[in-house]
C-alpha positions as CSV (number, residue, x, y, z in Angstrom):
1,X,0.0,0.0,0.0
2,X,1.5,3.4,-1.0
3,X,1.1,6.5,1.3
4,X,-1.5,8.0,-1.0
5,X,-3.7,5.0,-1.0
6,X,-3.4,4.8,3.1
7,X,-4.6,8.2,3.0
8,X,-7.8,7.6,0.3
9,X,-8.8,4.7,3.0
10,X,-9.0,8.1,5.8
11,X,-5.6,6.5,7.5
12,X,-3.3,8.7,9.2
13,X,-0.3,8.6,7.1
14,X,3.7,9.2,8.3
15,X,6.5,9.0,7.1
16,X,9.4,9.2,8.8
17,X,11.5,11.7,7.0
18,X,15.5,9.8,8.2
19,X,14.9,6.2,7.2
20,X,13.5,6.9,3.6
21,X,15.9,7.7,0.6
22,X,15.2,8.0,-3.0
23,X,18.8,8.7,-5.6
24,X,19.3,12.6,-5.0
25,X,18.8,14.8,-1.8
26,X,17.2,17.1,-4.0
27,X,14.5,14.5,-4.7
28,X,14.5,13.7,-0.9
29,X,13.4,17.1,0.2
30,X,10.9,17.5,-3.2
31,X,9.0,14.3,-2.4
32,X,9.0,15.0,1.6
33,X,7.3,18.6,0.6
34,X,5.2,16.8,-1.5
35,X,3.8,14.4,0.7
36,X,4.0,16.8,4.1
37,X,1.7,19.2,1.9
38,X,-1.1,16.8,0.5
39,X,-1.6,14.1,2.9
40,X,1.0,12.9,5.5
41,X,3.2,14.0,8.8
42,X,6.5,14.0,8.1
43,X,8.6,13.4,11.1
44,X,12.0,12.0,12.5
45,X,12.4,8.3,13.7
46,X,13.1,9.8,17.2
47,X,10.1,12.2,16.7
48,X,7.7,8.6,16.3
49,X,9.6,6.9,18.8
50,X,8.9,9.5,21.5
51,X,4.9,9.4,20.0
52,X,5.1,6.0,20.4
53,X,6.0,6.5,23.5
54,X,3.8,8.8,24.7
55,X,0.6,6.4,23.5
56,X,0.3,8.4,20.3
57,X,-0.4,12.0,22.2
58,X,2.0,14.4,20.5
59,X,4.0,17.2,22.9
């Protein structure tokens, strides 16, 4: 399942913006904007770890 369809099926979509990688930094950052801007959070692993850690409740 791809982010966009995750979101089409009213899931909350993230994706954590350090353990993804695509051939260029350039194309990193573009596809991050893209996805923070139309239907997902983009955060760090340690930014979901302390979610996760606070039962989902962000600071």
């Amino acid at each position: 399942m791809t982010s966009m369809e995750a979101c089409d099926l009213q899931y909350r979509v993230v994706v954590t913006s350090d353990a993804t990688g695509t051939d260029s930094d350039e194309m990193q950052e573009a596809t991050l904007t893209m996805l923070r801007r139309l239907w997902a959070r983009v955060l760090t692993t340690d930014e979901v770890l302390t979610e996760i850690s606070l039962g989902g409740r962000s600071t």
